[in-house]
KOLVEXSE-209753 format. One record per residue (C-alpha): y negated, z negated, x; residue number from 1; residue in one letter. Coordinates in Angstrom, 3 decimals, padded with zeros to 6 digits, m for minus. Each point is the difference from the previous one (the first is absolute). Example, Ala and Ser with C-alpha at 12.3 -4.5 7.8 and 13.67 -1.06 7.14 Angstrom:
BEGIN
Y 004.500; Z m007.800; X 012.300; resi 1; resn A
Y m003.440; Z 000.660; X 001.370; resi 2; resn S
This chain:
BEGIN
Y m115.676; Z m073.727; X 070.111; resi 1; resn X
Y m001.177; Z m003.526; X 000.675; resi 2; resn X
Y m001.784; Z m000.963; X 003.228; resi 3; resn X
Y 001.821; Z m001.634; X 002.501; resi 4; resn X
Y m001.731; Z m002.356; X 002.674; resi 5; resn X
Y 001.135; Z m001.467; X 003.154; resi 6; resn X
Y m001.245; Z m002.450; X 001.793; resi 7; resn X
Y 000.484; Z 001.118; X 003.546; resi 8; resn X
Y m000.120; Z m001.003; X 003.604; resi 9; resn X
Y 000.825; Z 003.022; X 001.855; resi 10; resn X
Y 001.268; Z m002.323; X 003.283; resi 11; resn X
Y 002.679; Z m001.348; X m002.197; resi 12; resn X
Y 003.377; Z 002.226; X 000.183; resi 13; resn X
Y 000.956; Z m001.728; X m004.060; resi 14; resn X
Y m003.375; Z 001.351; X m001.217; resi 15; resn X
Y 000.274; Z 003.590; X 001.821; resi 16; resn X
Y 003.558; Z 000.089; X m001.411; resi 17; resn X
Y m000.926; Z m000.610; X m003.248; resi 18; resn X
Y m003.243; Z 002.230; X m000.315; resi 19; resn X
Y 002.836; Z 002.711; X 001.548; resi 20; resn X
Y 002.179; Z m000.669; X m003.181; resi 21; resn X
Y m002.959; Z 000.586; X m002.461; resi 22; resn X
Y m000.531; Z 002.828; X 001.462; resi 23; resn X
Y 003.384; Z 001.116; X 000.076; resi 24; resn X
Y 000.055; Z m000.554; X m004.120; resi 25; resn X
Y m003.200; Z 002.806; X 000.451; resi 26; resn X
Y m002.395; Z m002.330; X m000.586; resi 27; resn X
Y m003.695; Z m000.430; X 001.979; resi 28; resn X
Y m000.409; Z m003.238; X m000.703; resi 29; resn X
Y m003.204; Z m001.949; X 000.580; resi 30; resn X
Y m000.601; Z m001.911; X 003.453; resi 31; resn X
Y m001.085; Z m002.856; X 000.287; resi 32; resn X
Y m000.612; Z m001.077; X 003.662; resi 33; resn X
Y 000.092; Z m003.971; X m000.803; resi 34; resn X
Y m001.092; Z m001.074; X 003.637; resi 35; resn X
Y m003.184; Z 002.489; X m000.016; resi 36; resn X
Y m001.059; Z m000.703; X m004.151; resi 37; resn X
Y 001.199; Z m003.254; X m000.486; resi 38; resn X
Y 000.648; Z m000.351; X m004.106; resi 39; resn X
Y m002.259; Z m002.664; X m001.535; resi 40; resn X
Y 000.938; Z m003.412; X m000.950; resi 41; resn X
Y 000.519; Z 001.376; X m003.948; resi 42; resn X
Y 001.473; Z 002.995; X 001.262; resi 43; resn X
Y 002.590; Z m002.245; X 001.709; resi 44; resn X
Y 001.054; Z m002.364; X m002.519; resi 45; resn X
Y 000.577; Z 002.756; X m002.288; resi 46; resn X
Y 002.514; Z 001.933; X 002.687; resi 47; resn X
Y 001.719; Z m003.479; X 000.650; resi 48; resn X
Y 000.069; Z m000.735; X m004.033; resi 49; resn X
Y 001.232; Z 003.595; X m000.842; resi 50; resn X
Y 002.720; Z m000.315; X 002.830; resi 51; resn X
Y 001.269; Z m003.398; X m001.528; resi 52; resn X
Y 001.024; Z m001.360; X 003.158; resi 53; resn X
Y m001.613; Z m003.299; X 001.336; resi 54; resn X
Y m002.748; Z 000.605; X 002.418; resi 55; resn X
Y 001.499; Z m001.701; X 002.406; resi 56; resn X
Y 002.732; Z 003.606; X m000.067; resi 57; resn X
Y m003.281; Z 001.830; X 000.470; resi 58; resn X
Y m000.881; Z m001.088; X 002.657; resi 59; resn X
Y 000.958; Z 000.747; X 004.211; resi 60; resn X
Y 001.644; Z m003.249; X 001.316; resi 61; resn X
Y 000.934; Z 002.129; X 003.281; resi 62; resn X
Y m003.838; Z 000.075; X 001.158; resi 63; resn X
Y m001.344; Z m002.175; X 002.279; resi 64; resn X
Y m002.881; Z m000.905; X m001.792; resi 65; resn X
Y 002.669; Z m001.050; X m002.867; resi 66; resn X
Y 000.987; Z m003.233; X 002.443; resi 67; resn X
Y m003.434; Z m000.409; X 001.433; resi 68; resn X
Y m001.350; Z m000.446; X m003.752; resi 69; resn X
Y 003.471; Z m002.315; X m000.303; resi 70; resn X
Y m000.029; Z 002.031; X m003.039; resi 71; resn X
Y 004.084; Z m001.232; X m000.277; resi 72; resn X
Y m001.104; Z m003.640; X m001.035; resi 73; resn X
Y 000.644; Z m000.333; X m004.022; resi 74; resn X
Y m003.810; Z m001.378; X m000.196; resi 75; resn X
Y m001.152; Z 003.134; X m000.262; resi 76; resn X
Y m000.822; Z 000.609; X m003.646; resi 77; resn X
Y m000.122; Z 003.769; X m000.765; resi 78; resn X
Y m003.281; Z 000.431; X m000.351; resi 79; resn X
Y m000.359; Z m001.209; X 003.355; resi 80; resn X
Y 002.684; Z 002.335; X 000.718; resi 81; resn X
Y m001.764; Z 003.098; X m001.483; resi 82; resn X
Y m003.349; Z m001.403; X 001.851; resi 83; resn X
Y 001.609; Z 000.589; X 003.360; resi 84; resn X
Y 001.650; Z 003.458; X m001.048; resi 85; resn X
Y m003.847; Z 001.027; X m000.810; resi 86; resn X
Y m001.406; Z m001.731; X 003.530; resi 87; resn X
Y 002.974; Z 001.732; X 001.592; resi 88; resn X
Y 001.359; Z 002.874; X m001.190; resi 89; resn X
Y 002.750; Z 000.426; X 002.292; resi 90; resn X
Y 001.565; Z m002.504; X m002.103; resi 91; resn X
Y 000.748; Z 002.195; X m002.877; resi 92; resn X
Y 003.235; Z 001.425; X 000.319; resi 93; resn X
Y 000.834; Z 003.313; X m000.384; resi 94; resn X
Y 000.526; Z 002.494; X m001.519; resi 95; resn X
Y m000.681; Z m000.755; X m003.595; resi 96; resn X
Y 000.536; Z 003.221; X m002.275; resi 97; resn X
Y m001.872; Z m000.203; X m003.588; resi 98; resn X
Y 000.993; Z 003.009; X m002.232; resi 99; resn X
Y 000.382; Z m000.009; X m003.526; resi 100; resn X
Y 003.628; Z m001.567; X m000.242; resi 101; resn X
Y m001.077; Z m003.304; X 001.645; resi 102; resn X
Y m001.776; Z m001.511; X 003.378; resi 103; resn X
Y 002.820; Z m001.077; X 002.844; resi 104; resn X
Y m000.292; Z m001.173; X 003.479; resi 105; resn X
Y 002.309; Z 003.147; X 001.226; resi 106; resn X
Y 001.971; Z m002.011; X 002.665; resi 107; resn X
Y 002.346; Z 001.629; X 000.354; resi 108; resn X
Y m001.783; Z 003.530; X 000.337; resi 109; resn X
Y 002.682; Z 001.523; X m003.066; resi 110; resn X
Y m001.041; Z m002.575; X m001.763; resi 111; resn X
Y m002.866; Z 002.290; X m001.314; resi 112; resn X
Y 002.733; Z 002.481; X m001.417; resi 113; resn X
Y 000.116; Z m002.466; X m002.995; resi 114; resn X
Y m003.768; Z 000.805; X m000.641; resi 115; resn X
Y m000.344; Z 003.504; X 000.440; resi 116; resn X
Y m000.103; Z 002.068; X m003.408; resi 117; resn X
Y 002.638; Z 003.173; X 001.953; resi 118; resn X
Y 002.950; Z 000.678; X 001.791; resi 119; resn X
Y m000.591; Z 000.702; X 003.455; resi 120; resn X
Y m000.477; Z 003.279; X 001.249; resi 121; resn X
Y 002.494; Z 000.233; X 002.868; resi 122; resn X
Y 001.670; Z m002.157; X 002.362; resi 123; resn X
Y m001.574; Z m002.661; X 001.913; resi 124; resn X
Y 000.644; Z m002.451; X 003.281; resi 125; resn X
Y m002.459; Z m002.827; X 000.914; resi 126; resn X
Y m001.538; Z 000.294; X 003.503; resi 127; resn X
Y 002.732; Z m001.829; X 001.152; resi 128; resn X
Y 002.575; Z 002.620; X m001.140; resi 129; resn X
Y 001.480; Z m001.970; X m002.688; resi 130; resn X
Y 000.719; Z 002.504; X m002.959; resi 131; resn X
Y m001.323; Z m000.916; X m003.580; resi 132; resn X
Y 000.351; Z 002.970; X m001.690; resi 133; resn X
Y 002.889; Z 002.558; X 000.160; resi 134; resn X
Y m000.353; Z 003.828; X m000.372; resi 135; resn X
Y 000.528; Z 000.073; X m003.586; resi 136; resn X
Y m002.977; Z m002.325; X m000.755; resi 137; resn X
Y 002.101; Z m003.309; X m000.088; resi 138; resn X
Y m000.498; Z m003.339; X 001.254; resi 139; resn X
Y 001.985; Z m000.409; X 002.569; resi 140; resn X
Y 002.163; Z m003.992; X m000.379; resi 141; resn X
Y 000.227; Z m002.298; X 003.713; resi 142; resn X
């Protein structure tokens, strides 16, 4: 089996959902706890890269910091972007899943179903309630 590696904020209800649904798939994936080992600036651009979404999708708009930084203005080249993900790494968003069938920005939490190698192993509801996985194993369709 490949290794499977979330990046993970464990205050953030998306990122608990998600490292829920590997789990589900019976899967011990490795944890990353972004906010407490920050990745390095390589490390980064090679998540953002493998993702293939612009940085500027990679990144927390809803944090304060985010406006303080007026990280919104276009001037912002995305190095500069990536420069203040690295001085503040509350900027990253989350939760970004890398396994061996790609790297995704799993927003919304099932969006990590696409990545996993396995069916999952039973039924599933987010925190919230919301089912995502019926009794027989199957995604469940809003």
């Amino acid at each position: 089996m490949t290794a499977i590696t979330i990046y993970h904020n464990p205050k953030c209800g998306t990122s608990r959902n998600t490292l829920a649904l590997i789990r589900n798939a019976g899967i011990e994936p490795q944890i990353i706890e972004y906010l407490k080992t920050p990745p390095s600036r390589a490390e980064l651009v090679t998540l953002i890269a493998a993702a293939g979404a612009p940085v500027r999708e990679l990144m927390r708009a809803k944090e304060a910091i985010y406006a303080e930084l007026d990280l919104a203005n276009p001037k912002w080249t995305d190095d500069e972007l990536i420069d203040a993900m690295l001085a503040h790494p509350i900027l990253i968003n989350r939760p970004i899943v890398v396994t061996g069938l790609g790297t995704r920005l799993c927003r919304p939490s099932e969006a990590v179903l696409d990545l996993l190698p396995g069916p999952q192993k039973g039924p599933f509801a987010k925190e919230d309630g919301e089912p995502v996985i019926d009794d027989q194993g199957r995604r469940v369709k809003a």
